[in-house]
N, C-alpha and C positions, 0 to 999 in steps of 0.2 A: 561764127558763133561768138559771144560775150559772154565770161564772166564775170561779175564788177568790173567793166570795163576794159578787162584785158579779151583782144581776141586774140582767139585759137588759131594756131595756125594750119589750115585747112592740107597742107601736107603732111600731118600727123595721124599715120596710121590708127586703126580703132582702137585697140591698145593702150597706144599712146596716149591719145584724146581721151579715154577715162582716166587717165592716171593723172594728166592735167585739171579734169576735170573735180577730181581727186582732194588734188594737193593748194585746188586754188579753195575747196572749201574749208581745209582748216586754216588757209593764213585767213581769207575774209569771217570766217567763224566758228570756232570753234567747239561752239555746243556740240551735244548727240543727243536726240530725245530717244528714250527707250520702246517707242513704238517707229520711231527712223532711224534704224540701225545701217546707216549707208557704210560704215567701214566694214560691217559683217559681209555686205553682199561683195567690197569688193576689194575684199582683202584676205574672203577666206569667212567660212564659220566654224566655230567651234564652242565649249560650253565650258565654263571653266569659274561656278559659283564661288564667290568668296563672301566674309562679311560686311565686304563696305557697302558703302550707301549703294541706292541707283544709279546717281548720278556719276558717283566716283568708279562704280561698277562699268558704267560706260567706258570711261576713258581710258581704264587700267585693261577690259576687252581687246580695246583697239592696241594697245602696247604689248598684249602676244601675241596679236594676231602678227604687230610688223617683225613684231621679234621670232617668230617663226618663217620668215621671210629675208632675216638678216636685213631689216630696217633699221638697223639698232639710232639711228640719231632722231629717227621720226620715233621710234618706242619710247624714247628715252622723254622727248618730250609730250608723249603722254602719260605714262606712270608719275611725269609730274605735274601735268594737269591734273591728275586723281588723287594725289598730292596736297593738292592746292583747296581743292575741294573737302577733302577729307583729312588732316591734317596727321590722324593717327591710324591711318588706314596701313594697317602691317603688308597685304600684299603690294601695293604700291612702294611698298622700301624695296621688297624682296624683286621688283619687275626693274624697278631701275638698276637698282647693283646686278641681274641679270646682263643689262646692255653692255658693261662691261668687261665681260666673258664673249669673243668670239671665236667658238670652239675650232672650226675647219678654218679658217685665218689664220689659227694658229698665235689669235694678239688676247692679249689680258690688260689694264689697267687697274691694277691692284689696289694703287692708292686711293682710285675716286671710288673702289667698289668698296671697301672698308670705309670708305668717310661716308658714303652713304647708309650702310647698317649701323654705324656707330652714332647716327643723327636718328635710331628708334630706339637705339638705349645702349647702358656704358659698355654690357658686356656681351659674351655669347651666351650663356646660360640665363640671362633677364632675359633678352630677345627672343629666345624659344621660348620660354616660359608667360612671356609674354602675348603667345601669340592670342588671338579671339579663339579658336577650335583646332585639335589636336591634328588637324591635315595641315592645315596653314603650320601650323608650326614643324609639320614633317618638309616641308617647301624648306621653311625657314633654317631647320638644322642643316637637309642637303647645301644651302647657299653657304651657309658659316662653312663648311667642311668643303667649297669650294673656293673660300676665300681666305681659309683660313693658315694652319702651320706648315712647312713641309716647300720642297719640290714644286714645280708646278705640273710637273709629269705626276709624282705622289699626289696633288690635291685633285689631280683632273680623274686618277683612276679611282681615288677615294670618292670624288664628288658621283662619280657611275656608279658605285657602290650603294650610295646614297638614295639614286633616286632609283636604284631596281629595290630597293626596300619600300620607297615608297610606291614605287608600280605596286608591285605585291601586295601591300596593306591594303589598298584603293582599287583593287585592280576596273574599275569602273571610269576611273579617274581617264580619259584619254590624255590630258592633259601631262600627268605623271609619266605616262609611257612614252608619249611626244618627246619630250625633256630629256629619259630615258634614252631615247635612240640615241639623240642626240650628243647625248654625255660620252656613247658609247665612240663616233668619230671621234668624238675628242680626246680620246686617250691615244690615237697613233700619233706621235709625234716625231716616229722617223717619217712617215710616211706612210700609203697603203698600204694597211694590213685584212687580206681578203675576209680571212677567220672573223674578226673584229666587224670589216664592215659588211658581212652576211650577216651576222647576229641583229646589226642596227638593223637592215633591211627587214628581219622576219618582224619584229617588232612594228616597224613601220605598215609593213604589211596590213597588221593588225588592225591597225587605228584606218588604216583607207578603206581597208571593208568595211569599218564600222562607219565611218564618216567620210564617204568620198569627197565632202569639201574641204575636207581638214588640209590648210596648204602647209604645215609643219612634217604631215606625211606624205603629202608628193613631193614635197622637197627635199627631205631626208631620203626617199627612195632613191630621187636620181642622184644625188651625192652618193649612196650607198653602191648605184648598177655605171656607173660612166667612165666608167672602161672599157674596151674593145671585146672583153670575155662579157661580161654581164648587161652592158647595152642595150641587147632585146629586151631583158627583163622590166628595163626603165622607161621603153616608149610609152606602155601603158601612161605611167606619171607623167610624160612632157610633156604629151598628148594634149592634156587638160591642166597644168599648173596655171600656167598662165590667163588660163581661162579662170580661172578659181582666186587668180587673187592679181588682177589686171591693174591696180594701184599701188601693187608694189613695183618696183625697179626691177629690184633682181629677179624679183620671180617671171617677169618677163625675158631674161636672159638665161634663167636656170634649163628651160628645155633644149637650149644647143650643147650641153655639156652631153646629151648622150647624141644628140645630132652628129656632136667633133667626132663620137668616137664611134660613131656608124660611118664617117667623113659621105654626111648629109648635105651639102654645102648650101643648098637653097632655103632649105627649112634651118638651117644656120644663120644666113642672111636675116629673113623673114624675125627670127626671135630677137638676133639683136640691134636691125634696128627699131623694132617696136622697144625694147628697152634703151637705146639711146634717145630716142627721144623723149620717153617719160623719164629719161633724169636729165633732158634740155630743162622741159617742161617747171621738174621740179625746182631749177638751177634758178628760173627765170623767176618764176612767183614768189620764190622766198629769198631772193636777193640773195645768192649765196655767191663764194668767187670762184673762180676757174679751176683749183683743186677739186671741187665738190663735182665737175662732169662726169659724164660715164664711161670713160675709160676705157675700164672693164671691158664695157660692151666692145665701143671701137677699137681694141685689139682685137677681139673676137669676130668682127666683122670684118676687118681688113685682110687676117688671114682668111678667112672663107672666100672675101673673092678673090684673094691671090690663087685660091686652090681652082677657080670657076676659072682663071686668063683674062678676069676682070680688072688688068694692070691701072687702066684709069681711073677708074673708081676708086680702085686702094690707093692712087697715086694722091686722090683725094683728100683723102680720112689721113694719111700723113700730114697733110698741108694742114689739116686743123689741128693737129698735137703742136706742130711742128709752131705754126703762129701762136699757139697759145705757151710754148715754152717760150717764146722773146721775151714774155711779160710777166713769166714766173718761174723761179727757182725750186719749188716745190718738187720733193723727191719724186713723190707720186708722178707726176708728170714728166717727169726725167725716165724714171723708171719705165714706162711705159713706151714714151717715146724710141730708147733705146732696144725695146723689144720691133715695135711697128720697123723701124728703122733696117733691124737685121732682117727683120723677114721677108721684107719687101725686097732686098738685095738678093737674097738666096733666092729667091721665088721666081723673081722679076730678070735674077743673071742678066741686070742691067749696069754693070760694074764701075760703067764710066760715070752713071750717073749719081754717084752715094752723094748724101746728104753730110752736113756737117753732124757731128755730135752734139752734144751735151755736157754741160760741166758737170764733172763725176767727181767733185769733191764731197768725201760723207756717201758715198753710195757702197754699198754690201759689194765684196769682191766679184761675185758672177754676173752684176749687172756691167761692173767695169770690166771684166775678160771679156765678154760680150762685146763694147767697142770695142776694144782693141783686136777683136780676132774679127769681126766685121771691117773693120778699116782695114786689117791685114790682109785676108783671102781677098778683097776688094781689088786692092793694091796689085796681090800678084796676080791676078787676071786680069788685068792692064799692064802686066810685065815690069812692073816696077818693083820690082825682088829686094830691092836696102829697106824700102819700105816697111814690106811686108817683116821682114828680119826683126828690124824694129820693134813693130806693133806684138811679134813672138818674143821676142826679149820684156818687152813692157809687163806682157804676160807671165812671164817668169819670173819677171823683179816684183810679184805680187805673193800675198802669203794666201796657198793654195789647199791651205792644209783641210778647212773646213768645209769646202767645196768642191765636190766632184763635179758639178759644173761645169765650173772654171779649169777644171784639170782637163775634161774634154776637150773641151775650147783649143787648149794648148796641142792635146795628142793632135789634134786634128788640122792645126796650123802649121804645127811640126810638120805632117805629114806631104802636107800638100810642097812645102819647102822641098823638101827632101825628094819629089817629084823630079819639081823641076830643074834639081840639083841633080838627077839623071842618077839616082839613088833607086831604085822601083822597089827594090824587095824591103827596104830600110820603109821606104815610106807606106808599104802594106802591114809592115811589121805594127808599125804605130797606130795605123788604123785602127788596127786589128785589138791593141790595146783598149783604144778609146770606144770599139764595140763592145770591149767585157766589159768596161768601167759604167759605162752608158746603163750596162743590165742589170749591172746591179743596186744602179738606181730607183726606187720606189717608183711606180709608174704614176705621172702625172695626167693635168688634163690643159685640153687646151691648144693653143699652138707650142708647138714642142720647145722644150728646150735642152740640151743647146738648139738653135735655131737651124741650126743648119743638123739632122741627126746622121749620126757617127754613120750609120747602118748604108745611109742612103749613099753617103760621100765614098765610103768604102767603095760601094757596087760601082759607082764612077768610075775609081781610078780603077778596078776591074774591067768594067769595059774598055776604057785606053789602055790598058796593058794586053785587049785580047783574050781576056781569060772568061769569057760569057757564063761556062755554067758557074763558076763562083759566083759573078754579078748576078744571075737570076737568081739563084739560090741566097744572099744578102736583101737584094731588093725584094724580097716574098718576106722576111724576115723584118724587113722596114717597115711593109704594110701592115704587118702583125699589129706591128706598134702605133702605128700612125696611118687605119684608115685612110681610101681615099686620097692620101696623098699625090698632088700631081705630079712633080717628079719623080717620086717614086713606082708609079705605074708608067712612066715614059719609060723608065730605067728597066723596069719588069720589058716591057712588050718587047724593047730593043734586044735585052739579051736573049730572050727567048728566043727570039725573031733569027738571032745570030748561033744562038744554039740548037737550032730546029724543031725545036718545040713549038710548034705554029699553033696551037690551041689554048696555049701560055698570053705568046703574041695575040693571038687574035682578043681574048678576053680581057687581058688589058687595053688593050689598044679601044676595043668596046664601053670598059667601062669608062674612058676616059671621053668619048664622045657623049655617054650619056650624064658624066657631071656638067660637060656644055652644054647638051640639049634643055638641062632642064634647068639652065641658068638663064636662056632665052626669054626676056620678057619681063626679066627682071632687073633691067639694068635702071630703069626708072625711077625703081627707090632710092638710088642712091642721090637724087637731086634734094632731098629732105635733110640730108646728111653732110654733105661734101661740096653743094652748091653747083652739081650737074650731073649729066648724064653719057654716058657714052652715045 
């Protein structure tokens, strides 16, 4: 297939292929006529009247729709299409200073979001007061009291504050309650907080019975349920997100975040690579550079088939980080890198075969304890102990304070030292630390981190010391956390198996045959991705 001359490339999932087909219509054109609403059908519908033109109405549409999708660079360049169009159109200020707010990112650009309401007028009190009609200007105060004095924890709980005033006024408004939830993730800024994200959920709720295309509320649901407790509640939204807005990126990769944490590994696969390729797709038509890939996705795909024994395939999806890091220094791709990098070693306990690193100049302490305790347990499972020593002391000479992390990292390099230093109880002792430290970490999503979890290495060195029902009893404790996990159900079935628990045994040992049963057939996809197949 062609469009303006670009073909598609016929290994691109369906998916995919809309999202290309997608993204090549706004570099070749840009119009929307308001009786061909193509970004409504595939980005999501929603209703969301202001008073700009038609025309500028179109455009500024398509900029919540991505912006509920976490499109924020595709939004950005349509709130200034509508912009362009309309030159004093208030909600087009109020949608681009939006894109600068990425609440679960946890990233703000404060500057460009203030230079943009300060280009609709000098102050904050003209700019409300300015608005066309009293709702637009209830948008308009929630965003000043988002961007405006204070904390950024203070501006993020005030800006919630903000828009359940405007829920309430409007309560009609879906849009208001959308934003709403949303505000409401954005206030945890240690991390999950369940209270917090049940509240976004019931909200969310809301809006999907009212508009099941709404993809601001399938998406906020599964951020809300994707965790190992509330999971079930999110298939509903996976289910159909992607279906509901198949030209966006992410929302093609949003439905494996409750997949990871059901450890779905197939219908994990399945979401992201439909979402790596529509941000090949995207990469490709709009001339962007090798930062701009989808990442994301390919860490999220590499561990899933780590989790499948799909070593080659993942062995793959490295190779492409990995070539694309020769040719660029960009964190992003460091960062990542160094994630793929660890988990493929833990996973793969292919020890001799570690890859080189990364220059980790300028990168955040837990991305660098991460090499270094990667290169380290590497090291000592090839018995090269000064090494490993080393790579523990590099870890130490680091400042640990703001990172539990990175302090994991360490217990657990410690620990394994102190093994083979023929220490056992010293090195359980440590363990044993970096399991409490680990808990009381906010729970993440994704492939874990640390990369290798405390919970799983513990039940390890449990089973080499002999002591099975500890080891079963950690490893049930591992799965807790971490769904699905493949060594962690090998570690399950073994101690059971050795503590006589044979129904233990036997049920892990089962579900681990049926993460491979129904990886079969699948390995195909990964020639679209990685440049082959098993």
């Amino acid at each position: 297939m062609k469009i303006g001359g670009v073909v598609l490339d016929r290994t691109l999932l369906n998916r995919g292929a809309w999202a290309l087909i997608w993204v090549m219509g706004l570099v070749l054109g840009s119009g929307i006529s308001a009786a061909d609403e193509p970004g409504h059908t595939e980005l999501g519908e929603i209703s969301f009247p202001t008073s700009g033109s038609a025309e500028a109405q179109q455009h500024f549409l398509q900029g919540v729709l991505y912006l509920h999708s976490f499109e924020y660079d595709d939004a950005l360049e349509a709130f200034q299409r509508a912009r362009k169009v309309q030159p004093d159109f208030t909600m087009a200020f109020w949608g681009e200073a939006m894109t600068h707010n990425r609440p679960i990112w946890m990233y703000e650009n404060l500057q460009e979001a203030r230079a943009v309401l300060a280009l609709l007028g000098e102050n904050s009190d003209r700019r409300i007061q300015g608005a066309p009609t009293p709702r637009e200007g209830g948008y308009l105060e929630a965003v000043e009291v988002l961007y405006g004095e204070g904390t950024r924890l203070e501006r993020n709980l005030a800006y919630a504050e903000a828009m359940e005033r405007l829920m309430k006024t409007y309560p009609e408004d879906l849009e208001a309650a959308a934003f709403y939830s949303l505000s409401l993730l954005g206030t945890c800024h240690e991390g999950r907080d369940f209270a917090t994200y049940m509240k976004a959920a019931a909200v969310a709720e809301e809006i999907f019975a009212a508009n099941p295309q709404h993809p601001g509320a399938a998406h906020y649901l599964i951020h809300s349920y994707d965790d190992p407790i509330h999971a079930p509640l999110g298939l509903r939204a996976a289910r159909v997100y992607a279906d509901i807005a198949p030209a966006a990126v992410h929302a093609l990769h949003m439905p494996s975040h409750i997949f990871f944490a059901l450890g779905r590994w197939q219908e994990s696969v399945s979401s992201n690579i439909d979402s790596w390729e529509a941000a090949e797709a995207r990469v490709k038509a709009k001339n962007l550079g090798p930062e701009q890939r989808g990442y994301h996705a390919l860490l999220w795909l590499h561990y899933a088939y780590l989790q499948q024994g799909k070593f080659e395939d993942a062995a793959r999806l490295l190779a492409v980080i990995r070539q694309d890091l020769e040719g660029s220094d960009a964190e992003r791709i460091r960062a990542h890198y160094l994630q793929m990098r660890a988990h493929h070693l833990m996973n793969t306990e292919a020890w001799r075969g570690i890859p080189e690193g990364p220059d980790l100049s300028d990168l955040p302490v837990h991305w660098v304890a991460t090499d270094h305790f990667t290169t380290g347990l590497a090291a000592l499972r090839r018995g090269k102990k000064q090494l490993a020593q080393d790579s523990f002391e590099a870890i130490q000479g680091l400042d640990l304070e703001g990172s539990d992390e990175a302090k994991v990292l360490a217990l657990e390099l410690e620990g394994s030292l102190l093994l083979v230093d023929g220490q056992p109880e010293l090195a359980v002792e440590r363990l044993q630390e970096a399991v409490t430290l680990e808990e009381g970490i906010p729970f993440g999503l994704g492939p874990p981190r640390p990369a290798k979890p405390s919970h799983e290495m513990l039940g390890e060195v449990f089973l080499f010391l002999g002591r099975s029902e500890e080891a079963q009893e950690i490893f049930a404790r591992s799965l807790e956390r971490a769904p699905g996990r493949s060594l962690s159900l090998r570690g399950l079935a073994e101690s059971a198996r050795r503590s006589g628990d044979l129904v233990t045994a036997q049920s892990a040992t089962a579900a681990l045959r049926e993460i491979r049963r129904r990886s079969r057939g699948g390995g195909g996809q990964a020639e679209s991705v990685g440049g082959g197949s098993e």
